[in-house]
C-alpha positions in Angstrom: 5.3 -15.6 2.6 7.0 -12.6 4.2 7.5 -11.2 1.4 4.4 -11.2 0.1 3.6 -9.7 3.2 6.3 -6.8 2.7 4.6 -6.5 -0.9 1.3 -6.2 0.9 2.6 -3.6 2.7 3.7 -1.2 -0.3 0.4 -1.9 -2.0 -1.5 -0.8 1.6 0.4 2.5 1.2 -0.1 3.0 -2.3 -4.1 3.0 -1.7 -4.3 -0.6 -2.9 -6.0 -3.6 -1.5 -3.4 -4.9 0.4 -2.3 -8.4 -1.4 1.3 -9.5 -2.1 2.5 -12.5 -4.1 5.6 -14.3 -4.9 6.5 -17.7 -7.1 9.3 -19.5 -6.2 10.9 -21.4 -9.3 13.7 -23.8 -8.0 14.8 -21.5 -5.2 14.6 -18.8 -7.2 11.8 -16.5 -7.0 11.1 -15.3 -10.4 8.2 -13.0 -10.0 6.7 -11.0 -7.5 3.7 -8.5 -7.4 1.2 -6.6 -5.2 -2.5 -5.0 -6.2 -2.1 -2.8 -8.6 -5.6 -2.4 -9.8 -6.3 1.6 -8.9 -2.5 2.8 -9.9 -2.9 1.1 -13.6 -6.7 1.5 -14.0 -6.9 -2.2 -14.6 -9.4 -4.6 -13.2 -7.2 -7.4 -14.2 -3.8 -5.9 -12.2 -4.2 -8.2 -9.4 -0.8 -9.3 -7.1 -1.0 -12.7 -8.6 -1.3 -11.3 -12.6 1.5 -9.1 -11.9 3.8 -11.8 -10.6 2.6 -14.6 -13.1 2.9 -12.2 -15.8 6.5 -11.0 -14.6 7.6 -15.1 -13.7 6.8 -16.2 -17.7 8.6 -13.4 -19.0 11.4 -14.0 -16.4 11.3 -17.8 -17.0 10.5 -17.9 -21.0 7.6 -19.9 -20.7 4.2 -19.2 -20.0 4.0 -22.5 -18.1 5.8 -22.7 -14.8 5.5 -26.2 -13.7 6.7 -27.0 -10.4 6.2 -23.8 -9.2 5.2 -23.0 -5.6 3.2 -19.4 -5.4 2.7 -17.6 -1.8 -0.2 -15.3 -1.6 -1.2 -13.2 1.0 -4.9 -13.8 0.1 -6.8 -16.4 -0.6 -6.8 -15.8 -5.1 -10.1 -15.0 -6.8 -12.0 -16.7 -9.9 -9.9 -14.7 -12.1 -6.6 -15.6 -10.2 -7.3 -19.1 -9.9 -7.6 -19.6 -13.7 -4.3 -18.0 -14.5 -2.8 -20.5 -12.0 -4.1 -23.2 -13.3 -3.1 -22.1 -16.8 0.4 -22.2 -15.5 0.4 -24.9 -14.6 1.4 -23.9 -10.9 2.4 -26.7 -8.3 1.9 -25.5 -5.0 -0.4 -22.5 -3.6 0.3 -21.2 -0.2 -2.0 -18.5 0.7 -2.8 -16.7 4.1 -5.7 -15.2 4.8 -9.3 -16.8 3.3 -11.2 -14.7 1.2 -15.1 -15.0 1.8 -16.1 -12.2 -0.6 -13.9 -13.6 -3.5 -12.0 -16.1 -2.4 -12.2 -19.3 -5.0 -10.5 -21.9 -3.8 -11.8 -23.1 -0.4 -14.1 -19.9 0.7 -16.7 -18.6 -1.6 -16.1 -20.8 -4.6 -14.4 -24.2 -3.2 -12.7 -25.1 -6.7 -9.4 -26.9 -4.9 -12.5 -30.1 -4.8 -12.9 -29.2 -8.5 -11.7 -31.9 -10.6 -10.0 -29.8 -12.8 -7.5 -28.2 -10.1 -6.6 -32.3 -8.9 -2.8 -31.4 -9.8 -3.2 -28.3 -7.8 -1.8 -28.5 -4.0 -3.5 -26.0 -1.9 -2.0 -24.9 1.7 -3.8 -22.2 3.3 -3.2 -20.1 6.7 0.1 -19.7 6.4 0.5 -16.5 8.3 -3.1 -15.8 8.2 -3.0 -13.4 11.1 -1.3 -10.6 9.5 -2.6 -11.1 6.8 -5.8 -10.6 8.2 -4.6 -7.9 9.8 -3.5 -5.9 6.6 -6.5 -6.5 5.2 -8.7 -5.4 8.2 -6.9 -2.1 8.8 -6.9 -1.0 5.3 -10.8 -1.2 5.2 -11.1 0.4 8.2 -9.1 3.4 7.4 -10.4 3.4 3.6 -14.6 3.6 5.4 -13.0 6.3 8.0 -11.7 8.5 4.8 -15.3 7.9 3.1 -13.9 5.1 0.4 -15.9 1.5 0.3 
């Protein structure tokens, strides 16, 4: 999780919603990613499309079972259905989402049915997480953004 927070960091100072993500493969982490959505002009650049996009291409297979993801923020609708398409293990996330959030905050789908296989640990160093996300909208309203 602390480098997803690092990666949340580099986003923050690239003018992006501060979210960073990892997936851990084995040991190995084979893809990581932070927001990206304002630098590529893509709704769908999210931290956790970036890293599941770069992980399949890194592992061959679009399916990465038995992997464990660490996410800064608790993943949206959008997020959540990759995930589950990947067949991913574990998610660790830190900071619940009540705007977006989809699995426990706005949306609650880890009691879905369908995301049973799905193991979902959040808080995990929610704090800063927290904190990243609170200081990048309050500097973005003091600029004149959101």
């Amino acid at each position: 999780m602390g480098k997803a927070i690092a990666l949340a960091r580099e986003a923050a100072a690239a003018g992006e919603v501060p979210v960073g993500f990892g997936i851990e493969l084995n040991g190995e982490v084979i893809g990581r990613g932070a927001n990206r959505t304002v630098r590529d002009s893509d709704p769908t650049a999210h931290a956790e499309m970036v890293a599941l996009r770069e992980a399949a291409t890194k592992f061959g297979d679009h399916r990465l079972e038995g992997a464990r993801l660490f996410v800064t923020v608790e993943p949206c609708l959008m997020c959540l259905g990759a995930i589950l398409l990947a067949r991913i293990t574990d998610v660790y996330y830190g900071a619940d989402e009540q705007k977006f959030g989809a699995a426990t905050s706005r949306f609650a789908l880890a009691k879905h049915e369908r995301f049973r296989k799905v193991r979902f640990h959040g808080g995990l160093m929610a704090d800063e997480a927290k904190e990243l996300l609170a200081d990048f909208f309050e500097r973005l309203r003091a600029e004149g953004g959101e």
